[in-house]
VEXDREN-2710 file (C-alpha; in Angstrom, 1 decimal):
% VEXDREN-2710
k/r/px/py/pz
1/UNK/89.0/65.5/87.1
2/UNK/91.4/67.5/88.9
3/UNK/91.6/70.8/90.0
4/UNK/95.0/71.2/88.6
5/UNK/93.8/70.4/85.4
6/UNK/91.2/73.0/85.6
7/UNK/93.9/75.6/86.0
8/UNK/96.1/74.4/83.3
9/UNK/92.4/74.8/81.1
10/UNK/91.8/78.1/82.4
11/UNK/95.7/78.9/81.6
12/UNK/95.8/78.2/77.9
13/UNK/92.5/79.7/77.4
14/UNK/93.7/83.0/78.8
15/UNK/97.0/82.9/77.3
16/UNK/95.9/81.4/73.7
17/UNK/99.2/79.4/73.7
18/UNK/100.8/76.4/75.2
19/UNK/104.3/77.6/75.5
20/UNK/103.0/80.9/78.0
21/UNK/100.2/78.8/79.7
22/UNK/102.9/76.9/80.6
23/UNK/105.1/79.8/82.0
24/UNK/102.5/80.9/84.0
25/UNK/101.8/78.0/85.8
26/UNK/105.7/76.7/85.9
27/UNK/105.5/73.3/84.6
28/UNK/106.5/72.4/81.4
29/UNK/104.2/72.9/77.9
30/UNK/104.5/68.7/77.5
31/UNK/103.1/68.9/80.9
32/UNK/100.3/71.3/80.6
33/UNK/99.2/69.3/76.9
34/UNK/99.0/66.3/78.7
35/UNK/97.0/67.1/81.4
36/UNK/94.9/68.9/79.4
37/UNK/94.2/65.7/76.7
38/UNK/93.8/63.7/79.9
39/UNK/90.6/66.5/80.3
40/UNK/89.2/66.0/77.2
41/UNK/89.0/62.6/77.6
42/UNK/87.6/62.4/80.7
43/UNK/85.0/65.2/79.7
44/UNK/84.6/63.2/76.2
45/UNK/85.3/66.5/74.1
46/UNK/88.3/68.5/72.7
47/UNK/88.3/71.7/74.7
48/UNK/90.9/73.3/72.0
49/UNK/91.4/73.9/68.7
50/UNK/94.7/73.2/68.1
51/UNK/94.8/73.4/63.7
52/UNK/95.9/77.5/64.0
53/UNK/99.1/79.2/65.7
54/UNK/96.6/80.7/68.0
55/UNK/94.9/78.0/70.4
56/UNK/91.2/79.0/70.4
57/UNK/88.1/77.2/72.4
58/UNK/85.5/75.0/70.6
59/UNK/82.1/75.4/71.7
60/UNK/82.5/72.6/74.6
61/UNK/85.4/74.7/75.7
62/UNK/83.4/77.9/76.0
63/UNK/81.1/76.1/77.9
64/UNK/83.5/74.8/80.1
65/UNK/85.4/77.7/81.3
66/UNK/83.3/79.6/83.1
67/UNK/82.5/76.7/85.6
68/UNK/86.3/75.9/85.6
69/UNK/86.9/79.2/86.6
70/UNK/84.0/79.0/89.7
71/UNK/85.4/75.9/90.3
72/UNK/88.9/76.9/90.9
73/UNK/87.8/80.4/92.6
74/UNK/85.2/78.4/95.2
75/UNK/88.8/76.0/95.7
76/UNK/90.7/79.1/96.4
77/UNK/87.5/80.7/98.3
78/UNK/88.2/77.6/101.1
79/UNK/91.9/78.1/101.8
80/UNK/90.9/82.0/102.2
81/UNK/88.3/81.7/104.3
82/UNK/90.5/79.6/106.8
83/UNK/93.2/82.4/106.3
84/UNK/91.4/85.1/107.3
85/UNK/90.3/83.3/110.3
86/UNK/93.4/81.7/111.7
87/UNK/95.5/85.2/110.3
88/UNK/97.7/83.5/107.8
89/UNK/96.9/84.1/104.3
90/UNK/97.8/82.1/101.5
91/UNK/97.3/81.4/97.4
92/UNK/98.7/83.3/94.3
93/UNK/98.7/86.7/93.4
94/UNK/99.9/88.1/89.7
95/UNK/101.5/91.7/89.8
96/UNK/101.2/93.4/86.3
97/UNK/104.2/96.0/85.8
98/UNK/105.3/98.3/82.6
99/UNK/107.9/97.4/80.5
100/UNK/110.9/98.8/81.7
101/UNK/109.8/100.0/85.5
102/UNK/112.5/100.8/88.0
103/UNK/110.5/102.5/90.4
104/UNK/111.6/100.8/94.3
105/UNK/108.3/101.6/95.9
106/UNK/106.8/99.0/93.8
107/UNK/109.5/96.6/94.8
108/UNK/109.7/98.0/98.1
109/UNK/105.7/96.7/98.7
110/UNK/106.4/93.3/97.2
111/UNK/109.5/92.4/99.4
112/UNK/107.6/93.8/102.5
113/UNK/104.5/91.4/101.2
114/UNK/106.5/88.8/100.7
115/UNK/107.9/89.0/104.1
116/UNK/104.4/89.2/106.0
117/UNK/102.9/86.7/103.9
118/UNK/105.5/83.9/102.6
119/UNK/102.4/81.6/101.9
120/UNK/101.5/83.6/98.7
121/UNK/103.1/82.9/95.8
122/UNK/104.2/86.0/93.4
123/UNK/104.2/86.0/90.3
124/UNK/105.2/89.3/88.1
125/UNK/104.5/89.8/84.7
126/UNK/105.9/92.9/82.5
127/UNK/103.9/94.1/79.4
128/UNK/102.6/97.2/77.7
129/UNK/100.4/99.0/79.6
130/UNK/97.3/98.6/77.5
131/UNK/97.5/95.1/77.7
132/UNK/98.1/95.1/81.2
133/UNK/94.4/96.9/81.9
134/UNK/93.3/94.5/79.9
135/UNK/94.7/91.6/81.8
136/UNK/93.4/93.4/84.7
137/UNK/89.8/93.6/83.5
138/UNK/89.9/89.9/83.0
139/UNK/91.1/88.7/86.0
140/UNK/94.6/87.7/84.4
141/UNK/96.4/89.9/86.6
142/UNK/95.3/91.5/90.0
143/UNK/97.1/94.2/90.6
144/UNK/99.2/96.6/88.0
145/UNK/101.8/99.6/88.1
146/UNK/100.8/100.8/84.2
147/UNK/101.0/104.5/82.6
148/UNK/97.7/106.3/81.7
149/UNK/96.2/109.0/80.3
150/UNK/93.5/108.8/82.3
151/UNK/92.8/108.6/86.2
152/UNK/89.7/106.8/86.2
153/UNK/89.2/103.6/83.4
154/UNK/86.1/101.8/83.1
155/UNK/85.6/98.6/85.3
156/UNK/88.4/99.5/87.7
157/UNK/89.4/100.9/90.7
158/UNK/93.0/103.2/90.2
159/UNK/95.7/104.9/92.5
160/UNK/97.7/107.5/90.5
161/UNK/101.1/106.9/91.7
162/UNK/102.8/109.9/89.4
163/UNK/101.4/112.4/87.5
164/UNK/103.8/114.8/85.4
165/UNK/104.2/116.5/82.4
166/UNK/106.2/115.9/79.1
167/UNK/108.7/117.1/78.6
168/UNK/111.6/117.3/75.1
169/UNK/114.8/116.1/76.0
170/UNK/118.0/117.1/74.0
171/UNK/121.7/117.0/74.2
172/UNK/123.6/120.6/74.6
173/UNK/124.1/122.6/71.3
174/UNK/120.6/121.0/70.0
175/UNK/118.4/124.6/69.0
176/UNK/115.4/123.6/70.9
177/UNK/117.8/124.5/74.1
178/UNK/117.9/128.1/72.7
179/UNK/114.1/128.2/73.3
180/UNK/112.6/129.5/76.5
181/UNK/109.7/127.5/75.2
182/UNK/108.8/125.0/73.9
183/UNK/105.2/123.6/72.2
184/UNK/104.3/120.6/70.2
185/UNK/104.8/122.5/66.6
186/UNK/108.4/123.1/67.2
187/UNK/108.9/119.1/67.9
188/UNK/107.8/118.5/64.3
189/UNK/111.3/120.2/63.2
190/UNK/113.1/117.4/64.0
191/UNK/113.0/113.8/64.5
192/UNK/111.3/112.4/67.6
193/UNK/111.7/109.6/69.8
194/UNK/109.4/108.2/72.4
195/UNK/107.6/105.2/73.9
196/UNK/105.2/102.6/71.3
197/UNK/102.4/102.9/71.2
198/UNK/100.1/101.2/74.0
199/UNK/101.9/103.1/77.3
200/UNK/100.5/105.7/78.7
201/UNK/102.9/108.5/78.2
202/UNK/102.8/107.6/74.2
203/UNK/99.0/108.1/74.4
204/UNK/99.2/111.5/76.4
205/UNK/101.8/112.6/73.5
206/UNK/99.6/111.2/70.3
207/UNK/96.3/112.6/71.6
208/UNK/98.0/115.9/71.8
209/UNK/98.9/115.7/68.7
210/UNK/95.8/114.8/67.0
211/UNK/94.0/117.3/68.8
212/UNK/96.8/119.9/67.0
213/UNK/96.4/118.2/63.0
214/UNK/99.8/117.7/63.9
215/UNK/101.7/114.4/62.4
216/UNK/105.2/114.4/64.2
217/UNK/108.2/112.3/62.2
218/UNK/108.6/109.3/64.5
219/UNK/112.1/108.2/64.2
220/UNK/113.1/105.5/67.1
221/UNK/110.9/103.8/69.6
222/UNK/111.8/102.2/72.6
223/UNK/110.1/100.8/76.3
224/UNK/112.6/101.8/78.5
225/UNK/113.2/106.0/79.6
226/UNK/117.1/105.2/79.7
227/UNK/116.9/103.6/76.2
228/UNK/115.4/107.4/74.9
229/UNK/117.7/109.0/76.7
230/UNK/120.6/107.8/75.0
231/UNK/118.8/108.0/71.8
232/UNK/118.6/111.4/72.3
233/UNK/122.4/112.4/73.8
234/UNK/123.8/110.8/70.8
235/UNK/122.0/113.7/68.6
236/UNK/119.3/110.7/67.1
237/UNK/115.8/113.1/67.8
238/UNK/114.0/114.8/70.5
239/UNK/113.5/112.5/73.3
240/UNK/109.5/113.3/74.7
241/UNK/109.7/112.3/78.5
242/UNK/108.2/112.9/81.5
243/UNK/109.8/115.3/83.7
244/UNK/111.1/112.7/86.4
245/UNK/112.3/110.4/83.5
246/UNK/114.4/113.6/82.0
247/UNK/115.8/114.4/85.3
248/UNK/117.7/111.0/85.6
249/UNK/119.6/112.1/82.7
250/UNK/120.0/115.9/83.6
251/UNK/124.3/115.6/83.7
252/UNK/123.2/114.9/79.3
253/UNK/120.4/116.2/78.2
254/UNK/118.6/119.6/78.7
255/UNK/114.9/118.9/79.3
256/UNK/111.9/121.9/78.4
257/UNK/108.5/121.0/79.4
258/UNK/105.8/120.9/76.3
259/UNK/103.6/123.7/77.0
260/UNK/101.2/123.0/74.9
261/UNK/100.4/119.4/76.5
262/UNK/98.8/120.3/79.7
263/UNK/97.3/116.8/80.5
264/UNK/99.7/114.8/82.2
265/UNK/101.0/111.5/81.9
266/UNK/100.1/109.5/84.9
267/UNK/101.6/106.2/86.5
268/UNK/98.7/104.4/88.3
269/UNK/98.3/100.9/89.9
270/UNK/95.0/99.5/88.8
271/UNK/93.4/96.7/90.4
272/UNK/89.3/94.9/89.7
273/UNK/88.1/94.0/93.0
274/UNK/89.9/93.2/96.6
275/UNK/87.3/90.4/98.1
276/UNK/90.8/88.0/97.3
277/UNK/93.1/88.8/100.5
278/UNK/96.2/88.7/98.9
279/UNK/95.3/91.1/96.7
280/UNK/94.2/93.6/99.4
281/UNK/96.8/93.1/101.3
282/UNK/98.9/93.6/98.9
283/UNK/97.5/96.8/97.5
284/UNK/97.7/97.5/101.3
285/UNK/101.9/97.4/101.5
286/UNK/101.9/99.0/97.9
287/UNK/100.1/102.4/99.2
288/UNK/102.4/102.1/102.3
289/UNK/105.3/102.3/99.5
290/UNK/104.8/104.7/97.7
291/UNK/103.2/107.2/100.1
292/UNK/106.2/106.8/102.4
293/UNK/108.2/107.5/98.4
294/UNK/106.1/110.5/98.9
295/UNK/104.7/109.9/95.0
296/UNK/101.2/109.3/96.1
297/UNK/98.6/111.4/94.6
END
């Protein structure tokens, strides 16, 4: 049994699927399956169900993991140890970031990592936000940029990055510029287009509305701000933004702040624990970044 083999266990079992086990630990999926039925034989048991689309543990496999992963964290536990005493870090550290980010302090901390510490490897995986937290909370991902409704979630420690209002974003002509004003009713007018659901600045928006009994006709969808924004100037819907978002495309679109949504919608990196050095350090550089950005809250 080998601790590579282990990983490639713990991989599919996270991941539920060959193809982005195999992604995540760069080696081909023929790879990981065979390493992984050269497992089960040694062990004497099928670790996987294999009959679905959706790879899902047997019972031996349930009782495997949780030793593979001790096994694999007392491994890494021996190479950090050694790190922190002779200064030089090394391992593997996963950085979650939202669909469709473009903000440089993020990728200002991860260059400035990378040169301090060229013994970690980096890996950077982009999703919703909501799945992100939850790749956070189990130990998937260590450290991730997501958007939130909230500043504090359960089971994790947070540093709110951004926190701004939403805003309705129209080309010129369009009558919500006529308006001084602008609440969540008037939105329901026309059609709207915002973020899917699972980031954080859709959440802020649909909370808002329920609170109101209000059901606003969701026309387009889309991950990144840029995408809405050109939705929008092309006379498609009211683009809901945050205010940052809208002022990228100020030379286009005409951007009124909802008043009736006071909470805001916040950009946060979220992280479990820092006992693994890369990780702090890490979160370490990130701060730097975005405090020198000047976006810290």
């Amino acid at each position: 049994m080998e601790l590579r083999q282990l990983e490639y266990f713990v991989a599919v079992a996270e991941e539920q699927n060959f193809t982005r086990a195999a992604e995540r630990v760069h080696i081909s999926q023929s790879g990981v399956s065979a390493q992984i039925r050269q497992l089960e034989r040694e062990l004497g048991a099928e670790l996987f169900d294999r009959s679905a689309r959706t790879v899902t543990l047997t019972a031996a496999g349930k009782a495997a993991l949780e030793h593979a992963r001790a096994a694999l964290a007392a491994a890494g536990a021996v190479g950090q140890a050694v790190g922190e005493v002779t200064g030089l870090i090394r391992g593997r550290v996963t950085v979650g970031m939202v669909t469709g980010c473009t903000l440089t302090p993020l990728f200002d901390a991860l260059a400035a990592f990378h040169r301090a510490h060229p013994g970690v490897e980096i890996s950077l995986l982009e999703d919703n936000s909501d799945l992100l937290i939850k790749k956070v909370r189990a130990g998937i991902v260590d450290l991730a940029l997501v958007g939130t409704a909230a500043a504090a979630l359960e089971g994790l420690e947070t540093l709110t990055v951004i926190s701004e209002r939403l805003v309705a974003a129209v080309p010129a002509g369009h009558p919500l510029t006529r308006q001084r004003r602008v609440i969540l009713r008037d939105l329901t007018a026309h059609p709207v287009i915002c973020m899917p659901l699972g980031t954080g600045l859709r959440t802020v928006f649909d909370h808002a509305c329920t609170v109101q009994g209000l059901q606003p006709p969701i026309a387009l969808q889309a991950s990144a701000a840029d995408a809405l924004a050109g939705l929008a100037a092309r006379g498609l819907g009211v683009a809901v933004l945050s205010e940052s978002m809208a002022a990228d495309h100020r030379d286009r679109l005409t951007a009124r702040i909802i008043d009736d949504i006071e909470t805001p919608a916040l950009l946060a990196l979220v992280w479990r624990n820092t006992h693994n050095p890369p990780v702090r350090e890490l979160l370490a550089h990130s701060r730097q970044a975005f405090a020198e950005a000047g976006s810290v809250q």
